[in-house]
C-alpha positions as CSV (number, residue, x, y, z in Angstrom):
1,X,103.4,7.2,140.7
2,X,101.5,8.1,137.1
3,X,98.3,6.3,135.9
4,X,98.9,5.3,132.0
5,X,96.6,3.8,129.7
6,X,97.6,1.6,127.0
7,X,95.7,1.5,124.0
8,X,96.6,-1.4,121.2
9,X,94.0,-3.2,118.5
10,X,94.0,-6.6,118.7
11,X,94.3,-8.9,115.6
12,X,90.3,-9.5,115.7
13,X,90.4,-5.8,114.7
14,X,88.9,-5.1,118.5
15,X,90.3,-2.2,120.6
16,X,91.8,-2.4,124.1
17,X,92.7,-0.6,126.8
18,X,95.3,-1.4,130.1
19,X,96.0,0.4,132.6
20,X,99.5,0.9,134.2
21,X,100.8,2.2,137.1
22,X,104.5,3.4,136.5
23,X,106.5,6.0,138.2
24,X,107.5,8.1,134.8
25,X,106.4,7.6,130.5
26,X,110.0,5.9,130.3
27,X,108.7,3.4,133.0
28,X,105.3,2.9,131.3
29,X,106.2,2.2,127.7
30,X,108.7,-0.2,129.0
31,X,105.6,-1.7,130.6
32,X,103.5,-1.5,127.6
33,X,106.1,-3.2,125.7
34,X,106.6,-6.0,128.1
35,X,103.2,-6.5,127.4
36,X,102.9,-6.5,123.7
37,X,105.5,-9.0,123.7
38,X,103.7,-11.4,125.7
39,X,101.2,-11.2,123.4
40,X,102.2,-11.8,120.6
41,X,98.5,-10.7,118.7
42,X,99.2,-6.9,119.5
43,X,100.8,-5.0,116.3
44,X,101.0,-2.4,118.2
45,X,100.4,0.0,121.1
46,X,100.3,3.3,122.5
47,X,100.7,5.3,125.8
48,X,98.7,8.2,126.8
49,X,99.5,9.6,130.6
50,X,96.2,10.1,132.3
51,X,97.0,11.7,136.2
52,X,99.7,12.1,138.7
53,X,100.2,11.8,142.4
């Protein structure tokens, strides 16, 4: 398992960050996007792979 941060600007204009645990990028922008379309707010995202185990 891979840490992965998502990064995505609000529509207030304010940055975020979330943090994912997946087991490969593939796994984690299928994450992220699960995510951005929950919320509906989020234009739209990035993924940036932090560390491995």
């Amino acid at each position: 398992m891979s840490m992965y941060a998502m990064h995505y600007r609000a529509a207030s204009g304010v940055r975020h960050t979330l943090h994912i645990l997946a087991s490969c990028m593939r796994a984690a922008y299928d994450a992220a996007f699960d995510i951005a379309e929950q919320q509906p707010r989020i234009g739209g995202f990035s993924v940036e792979g932090l560390a491995s185990a």
